[in-house]
N, C-alpha and C positions, 0 to 999 in steps of 0.2 A: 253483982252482975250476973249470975247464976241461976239465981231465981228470975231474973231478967228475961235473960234468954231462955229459960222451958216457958216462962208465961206468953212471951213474944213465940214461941216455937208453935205453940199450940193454938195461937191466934190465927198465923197465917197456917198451920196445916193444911186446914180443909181445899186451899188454894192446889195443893202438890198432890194430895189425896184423890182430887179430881183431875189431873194430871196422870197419875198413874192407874187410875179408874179409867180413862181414855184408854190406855195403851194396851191394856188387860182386853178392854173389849174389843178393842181390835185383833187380838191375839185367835181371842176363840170367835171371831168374825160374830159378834152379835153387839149393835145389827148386822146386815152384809158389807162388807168395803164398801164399795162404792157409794154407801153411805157419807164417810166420812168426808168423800171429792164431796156433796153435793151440802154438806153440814159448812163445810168452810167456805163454800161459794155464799150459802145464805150469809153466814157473820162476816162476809169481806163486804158484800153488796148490800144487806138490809139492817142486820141487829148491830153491830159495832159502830155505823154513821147514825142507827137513830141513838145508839146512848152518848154519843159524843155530840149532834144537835143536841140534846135533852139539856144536858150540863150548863153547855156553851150559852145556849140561847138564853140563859138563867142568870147568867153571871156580866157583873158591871165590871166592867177593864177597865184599867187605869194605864197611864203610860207609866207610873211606879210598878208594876205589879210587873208588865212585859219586857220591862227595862231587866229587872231584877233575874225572872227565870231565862231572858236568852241570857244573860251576863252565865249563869249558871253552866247551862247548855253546852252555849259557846268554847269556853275555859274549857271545859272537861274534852269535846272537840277536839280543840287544837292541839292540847296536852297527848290528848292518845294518837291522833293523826300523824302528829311530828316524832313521836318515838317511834312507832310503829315502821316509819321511812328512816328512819336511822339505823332502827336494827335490821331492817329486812336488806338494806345496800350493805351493813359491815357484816350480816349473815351470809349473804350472796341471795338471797333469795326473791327467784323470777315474779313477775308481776303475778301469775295464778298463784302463788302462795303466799304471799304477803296480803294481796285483796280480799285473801279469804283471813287473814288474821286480823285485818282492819274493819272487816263486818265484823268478826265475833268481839272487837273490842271495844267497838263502836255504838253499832243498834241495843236497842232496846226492844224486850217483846213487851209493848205495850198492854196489853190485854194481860200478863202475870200483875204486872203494875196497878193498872187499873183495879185487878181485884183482890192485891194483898193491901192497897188502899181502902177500895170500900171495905174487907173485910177490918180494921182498923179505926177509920174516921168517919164511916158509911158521907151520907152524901156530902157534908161539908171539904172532907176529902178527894170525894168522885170530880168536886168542883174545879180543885185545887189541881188537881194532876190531869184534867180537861184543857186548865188552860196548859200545863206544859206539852199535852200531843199538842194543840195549835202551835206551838214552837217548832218541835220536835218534828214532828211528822213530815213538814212540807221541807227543812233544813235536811234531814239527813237522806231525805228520799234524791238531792238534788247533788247534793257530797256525794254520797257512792256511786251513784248511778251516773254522774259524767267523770267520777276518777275511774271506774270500768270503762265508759266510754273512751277516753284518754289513752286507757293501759291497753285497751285494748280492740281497738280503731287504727293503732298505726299500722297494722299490716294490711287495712282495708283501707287506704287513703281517700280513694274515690268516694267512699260510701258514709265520711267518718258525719260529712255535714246533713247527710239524709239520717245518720243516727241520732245525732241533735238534736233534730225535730222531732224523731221519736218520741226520746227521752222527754221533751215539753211537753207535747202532745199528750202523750201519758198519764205524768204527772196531774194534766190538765183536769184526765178524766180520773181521778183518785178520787174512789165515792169519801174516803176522808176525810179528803181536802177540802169537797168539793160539800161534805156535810158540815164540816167546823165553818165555813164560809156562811155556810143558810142560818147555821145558828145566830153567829157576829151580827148578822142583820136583825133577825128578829132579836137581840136582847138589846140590840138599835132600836126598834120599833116600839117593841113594852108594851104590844097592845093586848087586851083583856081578850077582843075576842078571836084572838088565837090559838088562847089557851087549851083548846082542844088537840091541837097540833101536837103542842108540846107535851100534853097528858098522853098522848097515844104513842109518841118517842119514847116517851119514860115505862111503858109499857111494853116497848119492842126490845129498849134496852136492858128492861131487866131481864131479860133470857137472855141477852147475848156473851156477857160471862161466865156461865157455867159451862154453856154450849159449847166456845171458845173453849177453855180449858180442857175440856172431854176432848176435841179437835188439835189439838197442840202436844196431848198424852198421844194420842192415835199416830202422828206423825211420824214421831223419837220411832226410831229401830234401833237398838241396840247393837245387834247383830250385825247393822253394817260399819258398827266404829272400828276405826283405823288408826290406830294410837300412834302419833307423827307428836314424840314427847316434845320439843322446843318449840314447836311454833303452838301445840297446846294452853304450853306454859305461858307465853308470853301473852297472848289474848285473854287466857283465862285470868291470870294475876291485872291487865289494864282492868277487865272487865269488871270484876267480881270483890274486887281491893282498891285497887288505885283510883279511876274511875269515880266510887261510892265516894271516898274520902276526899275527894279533889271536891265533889259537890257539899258535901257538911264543910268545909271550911269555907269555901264562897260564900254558901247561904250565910252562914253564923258571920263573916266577913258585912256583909251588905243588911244584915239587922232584921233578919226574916223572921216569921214566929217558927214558934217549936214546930206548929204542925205545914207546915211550908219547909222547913229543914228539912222533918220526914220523910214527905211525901218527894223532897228533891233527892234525898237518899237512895229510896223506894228506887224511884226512874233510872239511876244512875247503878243500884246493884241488880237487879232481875239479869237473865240470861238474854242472848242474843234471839232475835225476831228469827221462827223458826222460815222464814221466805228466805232468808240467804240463804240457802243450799238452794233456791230456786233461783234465786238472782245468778247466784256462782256458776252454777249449769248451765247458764243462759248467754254467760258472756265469756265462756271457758276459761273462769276460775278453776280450783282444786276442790271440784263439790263435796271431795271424798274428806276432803281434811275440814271444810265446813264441817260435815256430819257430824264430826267428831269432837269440834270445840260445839253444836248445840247441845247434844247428849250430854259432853260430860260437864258445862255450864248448869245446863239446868238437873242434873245430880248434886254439881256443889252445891248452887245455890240456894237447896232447900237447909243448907246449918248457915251458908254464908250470910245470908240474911238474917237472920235471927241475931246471928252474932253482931254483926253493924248495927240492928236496930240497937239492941241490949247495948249493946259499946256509948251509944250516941242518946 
């Protein structure tokens, strides 16, 4: 298992390397900040939905296949959701800190995923964890985003059904959503001369993981972590342990292949989606104790992974 884990360590390095090659150069501002606002705008709005078109539109769905990963999903889900409401009521703890334990226990930073995959299975892989964002993406954006609503809309009653609409609205316009959608069709359609389309997606996507990663380093501050040791604990361990494990016994449970276990592995250990502290901020969560389960998530999880893959 030893050798496991350095060969597995050194696989995904390059993943964390450019991670912390982000944060660096944010540090000594090269390029200038404001860079980094207008680097995340491009991979929200152009390179992250064309390499999720690129995948999607590529790949035959089966209702075995989407049966399997929400089964996957799902489970892991409810498991972390319903602990998370049990400890936070026999903790005492108010809706801003619990919500913020239930994002870092919950999301997934997709984009870690995505490229400690291709860095692993390259595109056979990219295919594979393509179709779990199609699950994943539109599922957890609607879970937190109306339990914030919920938690916290009652003290705005009047407003709570115009928030609603928001949160749809939104959702509607999620260039994610709204790209795994265009793909579904076109690997409907299958036509040849589209292929252009789909060659210029695959194009755009391959820069959008590096980019991504360098943009995700830049984010992490250190300096503003705020060490809130239990409620750390408890998201960090669903996250990063429980989480992972609850996915390899489903998959292995429902007769997945090896590289389907992985990649559901993968999904289920990477660190929290660094936008919670912007969701958190947004719907007065505890952005500050956010901060501090995404920092200190994605420090563990440069051994935590290694470890799970090499374990499994």
């Amino acid at each position: 298992m030893l050798s496991n884990f350095f060969q597995i360590f050194l696989l995904v390095s390059p993943v964390f390397l450019l991670i912390i090659l982000g944060n660096f150069l944010r540090r000594i501002k090269v390029p200038d900040v404001s860079f980094w606002e207008i680097n995340d705008k491009l991979c929200y709005w152009v390179l992250i939905p064309a390499l999720l078109f690129h995948y999607i539109s590529q790949i035959n769905l089966s209702s075995e296949m989407l049966y399997s990963y929400s089964i996957i999903i799902y489970v892991g889900f409810f498991i972390a959701i319903l602990t998370v409401l049990i400890l936070g009521k026999l903790l005492g703890y108010p809706p801003e800190r619990w919500t913020s334990i239930l994002q870092g226990a919950v999301r997934q930073n997709a984009f870690i995923a995505l490229a400690i995959t291709g860095s692993l299975f390259g595109d056979e892989g990219l295919k594979i964890a393509s179709i779990f964002m199609l699950i994943y993406v539109p599922s957890i954006n609607i879970i937190i985003v109306t339990t914030m609503v919920m938690n916290f809309g009652q003290s705005k009653k009047n407003t709570s059904n115009n928030e609603f609409k928001t949160v749809f609205v939104e959702l509607s316009k999620n260039p994610f959503i709204l790209s795994m959608i265009a793909g579904l069709i076109f690997s409907i359609i299958q036509s040849e001369k589209l292929k252009v389309i789909i060659d210029t997606s695959g194009l755009l996507g391959s820069a959008a993981l590096p980019i991504m990663l360098l943009t995700i380093g830049a984010k992490i501050k250190v300096r503003d972590l705020a060490l809130t040791i239990t409620p750390i604990l408890i998201s960090n361990f669903l996250k990063l342990l429980a989480l992972p494990l609850i996915a390899f016994c489903v998959a292995n449970y429902l007769g997945l292949s090896e590289i389907e276990v992985v990649v559901a592995v993968i999904f289920a250990a990477v660190p929290t989606a660094v936008s919670s502290h912007t969701l958190a901020r947004q719907f007065g969560a505890d952005d500050q104790l956010m901060t501090s389960i995404i920092t200190t998530q994605v420090v563990l999880s440069f051994i935590t992974i290694p470890i799970l893959l090499a374990f499994i």
